[in-house]
ZAPA-415523 format. One line per 8 residues: number of its first residue (from 1); their letters; for each residue z, y, x of C-alpha. Coordinates in Angstrom, 3 decimals. Example, Ala and Ser with C-alpha at 12.3 -4.5 7.8 and 13.67 -1.06 7.14 Angstrom:
2
1 = AS = 7.800:-4.500:12.300; 7.140:-1.060:13.670
This chain:
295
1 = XXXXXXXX = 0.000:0.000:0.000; -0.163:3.623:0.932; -2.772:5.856:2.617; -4.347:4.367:6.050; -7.228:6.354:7.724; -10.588:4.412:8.593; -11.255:4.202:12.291; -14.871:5.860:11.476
9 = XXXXXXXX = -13.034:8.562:9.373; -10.461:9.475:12.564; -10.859:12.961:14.180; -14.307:13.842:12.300; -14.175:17.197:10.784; -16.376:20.723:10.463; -15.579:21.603:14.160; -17.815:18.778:16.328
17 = XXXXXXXX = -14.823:18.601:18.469; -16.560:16.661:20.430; -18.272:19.479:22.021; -15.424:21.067:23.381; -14.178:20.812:26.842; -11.927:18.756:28.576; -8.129:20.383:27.866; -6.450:21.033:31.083
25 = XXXXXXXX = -2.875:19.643:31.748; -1.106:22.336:30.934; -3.037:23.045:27.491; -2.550:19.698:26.592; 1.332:19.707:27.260; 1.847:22.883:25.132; 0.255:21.674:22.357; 2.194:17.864:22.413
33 = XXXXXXXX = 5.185:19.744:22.440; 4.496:22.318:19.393; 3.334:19.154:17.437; 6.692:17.551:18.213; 8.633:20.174:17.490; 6.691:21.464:14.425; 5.468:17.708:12.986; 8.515:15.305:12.240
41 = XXXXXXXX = 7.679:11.662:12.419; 8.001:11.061:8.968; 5.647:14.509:8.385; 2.319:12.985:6.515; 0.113:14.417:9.046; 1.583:12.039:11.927; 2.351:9.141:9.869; -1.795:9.345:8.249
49 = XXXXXXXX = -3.232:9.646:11.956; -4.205:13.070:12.020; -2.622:14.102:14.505; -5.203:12.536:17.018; -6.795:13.298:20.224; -9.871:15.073:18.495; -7.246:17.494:16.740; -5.120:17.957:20.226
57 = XXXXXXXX = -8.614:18.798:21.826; -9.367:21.431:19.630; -6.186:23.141:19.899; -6.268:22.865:23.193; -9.457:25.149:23.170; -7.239:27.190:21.192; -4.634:27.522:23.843; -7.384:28.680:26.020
65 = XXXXXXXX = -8.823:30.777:23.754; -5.591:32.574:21.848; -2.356:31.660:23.727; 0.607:29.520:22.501; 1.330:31.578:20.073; -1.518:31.116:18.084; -1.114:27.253:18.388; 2.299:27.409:16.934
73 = XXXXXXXX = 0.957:29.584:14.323; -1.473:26.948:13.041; 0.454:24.143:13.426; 3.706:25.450:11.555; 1.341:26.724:8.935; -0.282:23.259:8.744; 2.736:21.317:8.620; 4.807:23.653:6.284
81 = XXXXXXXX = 2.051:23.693:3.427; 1.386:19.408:4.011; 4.958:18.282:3.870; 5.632:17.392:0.302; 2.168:16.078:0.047; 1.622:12.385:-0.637; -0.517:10.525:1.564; -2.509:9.747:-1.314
89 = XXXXXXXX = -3.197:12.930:-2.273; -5.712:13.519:0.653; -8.915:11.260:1.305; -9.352:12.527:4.852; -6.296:13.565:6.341; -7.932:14.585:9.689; -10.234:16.340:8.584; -7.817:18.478:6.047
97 = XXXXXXXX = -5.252:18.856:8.610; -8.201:20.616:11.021; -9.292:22.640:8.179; -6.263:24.051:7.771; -5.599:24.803:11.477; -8.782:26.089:11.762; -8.081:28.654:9.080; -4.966:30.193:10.834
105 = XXXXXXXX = -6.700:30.441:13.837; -9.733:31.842:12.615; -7.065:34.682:10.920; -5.244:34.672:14.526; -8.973:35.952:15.914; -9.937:38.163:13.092; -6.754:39.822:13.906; -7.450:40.132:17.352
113 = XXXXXXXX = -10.794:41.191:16.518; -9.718:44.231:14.196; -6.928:45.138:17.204; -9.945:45.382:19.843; -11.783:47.754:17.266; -8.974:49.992:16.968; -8.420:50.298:20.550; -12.331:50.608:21.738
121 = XXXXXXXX = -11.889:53.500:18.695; -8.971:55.368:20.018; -10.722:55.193:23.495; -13.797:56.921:22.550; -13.052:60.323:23.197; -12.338:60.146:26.423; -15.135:58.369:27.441; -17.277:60.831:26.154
129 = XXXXXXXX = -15.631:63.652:28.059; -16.007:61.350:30.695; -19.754:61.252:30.320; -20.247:64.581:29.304; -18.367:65.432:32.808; -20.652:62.702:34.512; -23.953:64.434:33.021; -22.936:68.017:34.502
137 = XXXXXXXX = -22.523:66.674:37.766; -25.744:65.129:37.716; -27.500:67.522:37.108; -26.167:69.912:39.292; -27.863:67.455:41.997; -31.539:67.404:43.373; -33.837:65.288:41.497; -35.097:62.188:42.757
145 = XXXXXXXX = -38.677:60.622:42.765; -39.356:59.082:40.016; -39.617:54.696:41.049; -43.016:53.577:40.149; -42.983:51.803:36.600; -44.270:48.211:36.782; -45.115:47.093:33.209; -43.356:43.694:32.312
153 = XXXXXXXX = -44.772:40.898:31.064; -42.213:40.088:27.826; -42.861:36.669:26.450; -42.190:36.078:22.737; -38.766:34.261:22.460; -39.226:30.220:21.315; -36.566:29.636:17.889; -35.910:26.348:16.865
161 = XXXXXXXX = -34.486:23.865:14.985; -31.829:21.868:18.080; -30.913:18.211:17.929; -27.243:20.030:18.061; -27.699:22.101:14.650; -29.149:18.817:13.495; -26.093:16.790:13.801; -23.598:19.840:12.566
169 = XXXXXXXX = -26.135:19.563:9.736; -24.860:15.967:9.037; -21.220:16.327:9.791; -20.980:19.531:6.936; -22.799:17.470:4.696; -20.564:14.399:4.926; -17.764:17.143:4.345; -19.587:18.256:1.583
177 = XXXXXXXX = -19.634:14.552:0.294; -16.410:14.167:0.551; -14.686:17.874:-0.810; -17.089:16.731:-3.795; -16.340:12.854:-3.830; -13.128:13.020:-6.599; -15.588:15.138:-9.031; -18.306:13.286:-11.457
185 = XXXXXXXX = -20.313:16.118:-10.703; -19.591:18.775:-8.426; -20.121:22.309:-9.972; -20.894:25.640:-8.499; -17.570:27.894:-7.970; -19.672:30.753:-9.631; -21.367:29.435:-12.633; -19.281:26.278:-12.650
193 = XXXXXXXX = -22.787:24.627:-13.247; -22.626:20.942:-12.761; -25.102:18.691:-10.332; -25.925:15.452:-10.076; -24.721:15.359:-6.509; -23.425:17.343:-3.812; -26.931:17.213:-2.570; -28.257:19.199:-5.837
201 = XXXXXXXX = -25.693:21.959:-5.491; -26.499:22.480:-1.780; -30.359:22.780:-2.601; -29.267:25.122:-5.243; -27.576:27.845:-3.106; -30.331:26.998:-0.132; -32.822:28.102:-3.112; -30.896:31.175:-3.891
209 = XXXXXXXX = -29.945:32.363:-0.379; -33.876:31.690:0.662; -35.727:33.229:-3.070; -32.930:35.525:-3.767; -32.846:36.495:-7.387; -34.692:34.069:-10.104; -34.737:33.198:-13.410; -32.844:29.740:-11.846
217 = XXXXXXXX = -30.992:31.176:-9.755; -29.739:34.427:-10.946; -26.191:34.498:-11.192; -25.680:32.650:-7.801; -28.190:34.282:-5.474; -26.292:37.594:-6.586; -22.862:36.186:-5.346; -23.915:34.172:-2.519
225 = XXXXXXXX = -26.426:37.059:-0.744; -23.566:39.192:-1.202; -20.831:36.932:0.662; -23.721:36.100:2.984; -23.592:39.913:4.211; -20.213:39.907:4.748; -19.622:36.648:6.072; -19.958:37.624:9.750
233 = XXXXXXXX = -20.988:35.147:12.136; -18.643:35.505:14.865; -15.790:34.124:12.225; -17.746:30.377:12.525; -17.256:30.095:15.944; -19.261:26.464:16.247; -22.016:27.535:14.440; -22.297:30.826:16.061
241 = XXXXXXXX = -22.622:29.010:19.344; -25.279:26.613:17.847; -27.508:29.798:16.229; -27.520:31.301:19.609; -28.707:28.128:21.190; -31.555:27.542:18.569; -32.466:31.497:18.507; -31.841:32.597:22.025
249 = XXXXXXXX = -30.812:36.293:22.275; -31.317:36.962:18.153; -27.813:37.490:17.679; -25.074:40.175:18.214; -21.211:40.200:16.913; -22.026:41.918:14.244; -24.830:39.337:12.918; -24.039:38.392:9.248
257 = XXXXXXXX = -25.103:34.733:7.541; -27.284:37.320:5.844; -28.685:37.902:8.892; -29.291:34.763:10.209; -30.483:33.440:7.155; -33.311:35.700:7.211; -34.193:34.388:10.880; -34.208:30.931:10.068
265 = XXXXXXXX = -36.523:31.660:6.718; -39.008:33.445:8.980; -39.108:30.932:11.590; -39.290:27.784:9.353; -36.116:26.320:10.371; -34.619:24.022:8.357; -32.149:22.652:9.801; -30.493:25.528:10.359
273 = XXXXXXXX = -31.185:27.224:7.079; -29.335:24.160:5.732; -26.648:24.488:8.094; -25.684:28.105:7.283; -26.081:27.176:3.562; -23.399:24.260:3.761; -21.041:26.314:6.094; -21.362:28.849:3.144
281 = XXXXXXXX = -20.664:27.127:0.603; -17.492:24.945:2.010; -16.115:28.304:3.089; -16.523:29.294:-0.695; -14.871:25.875:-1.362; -12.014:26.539:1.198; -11.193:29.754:0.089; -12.395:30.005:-3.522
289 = XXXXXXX = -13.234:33.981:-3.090; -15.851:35.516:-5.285; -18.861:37.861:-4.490; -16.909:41.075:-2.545; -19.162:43.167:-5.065; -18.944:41.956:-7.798; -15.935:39.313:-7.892
């Protein structure tokens, strides 16, 4: 009786932790000891499995990435919202447990994010003055020869579809599969239309995010375009690093899944079209926001 994970189910989640590097020592010992000290051993996140290596690699990355304190963070967020669940109540308990830890540290760097802002903000001035002092100084001095221009050759840059954005392809649609596997027939978190399959509804918001507004499609492709622009990209750190690989030098910060959409669309690929749409659409899931305009 009770909840055991499958062996092909263990560590498999959104974040391809496979991808990640090797944690050094060190990472690796903070983050055993926060999961001892946060995760008791009757906690249902050690005694389902998911506390495995795949999860202790990722927040390792973490570690690397944010500091101990954002590991602790995560974890006592994980573990304090999980304890009074049964292990029954969770068909993946893995992949839930990184979900969640992925959330708080995906907060930890939008905080981070919005502190950097502030502080490149409050540091403007001076640079200018600094510039403006720079530009009188220059010109005070002798003008140079102009260097002879030679014209560079700029090749087009090459987009497409990787074997990488391929697989993440196949491990959000397996999430997908299973967010949707306790439902008859998963429905859209806008229209609550149902589908046939989990399949259906991701064609559906594919069709709206690629057509935009149709007779079909008309009360989703005005939600999901307008979560697409202000979904930045940055905040989906694996698939940020697998758009940049499949559309070299396309990308910025500040690129939206509006943005990248709109890339893939005009470069026919779609695998990464699909991609964005099922990363979209499980963060809809996850969070169960509505359309920033018109929710």
């Amino acid at each position: 009786g009770g909840w055991q994970p499958a062996d092909g189910d263990k560590g498999k989640g959104r974040d391809n932790r496979a991808q990640l590097p090797d944690p050094t020592p060190e990472q690796l010992a903070i983050v055993r000891a926060l999961l001892t000290a946060e995760v008791g051993e009757d906690h249902p996140m050690r005694v389902s499995g998911a506390l495995d290596e795949g999860l202790e690699r990722y927040l390792s990355s973490i570690v690397g990435k944010h500091g101990e304190a954002a590991v602790r963070s995560a974890v006592k967020e994980a573990a304090e919202s999980t304890k009074g669940k049964d292990l029954d109540e969770v068909g993946n308990w893995p992949a839930y447990a990184l979900t969640l830890m992925r959330k708080s540290a995906r907060h930890m760097g939008d905080r981070e994010r919005r502190e950097e802002k502030k502080h490149s903000k409050e540091e403007a001035p001076a640079k200018t003055e600094a510039k403006a002092e720079g530009k009188t100084e220059a010109a005070q001095r002798p003008a140079s020869p102009a260097p002879e221009v030679v014209p560079e050759v700029v090749k087009p840059p090459v987009y497409a579809d990787t074997d990488e954005v391929r697989a993440h392809k196949d491990v959000l649609f397996k999430e997908m599969l299973e967010r949707c596997g306790g439902e008859e027939k998963p429905s859209c978190p806008f229209t609550k239309k149902h589908f046939e399959s989990s399949a259906e509804l991701v064609a559906y918001f594919k069709k709206a995010l690629v057509e935009g507004t149709t007779p079909e499609t008309r009360v989703v492709a005005q939600h999901a375009t307008g979560l697409a622009r202000e979904k930045q990209l940055s905040t989906f750190e694996d698939l940020q690093a697998l758009c940049q690989g499949s559309c070299p030098g396309a990308f910025t910060d500040d690129t939206t899944l509006s943005d990248v959409v709109t890339v893939a669309k005009e470069s026919n690929l779609g695998a990464l079209l699909e991609t964005v749409t099922l990363a979209l659409v499980l963060d809809l899931l996850d969070n169960q926001v509505m359309c920033p305009v018109t929710g």
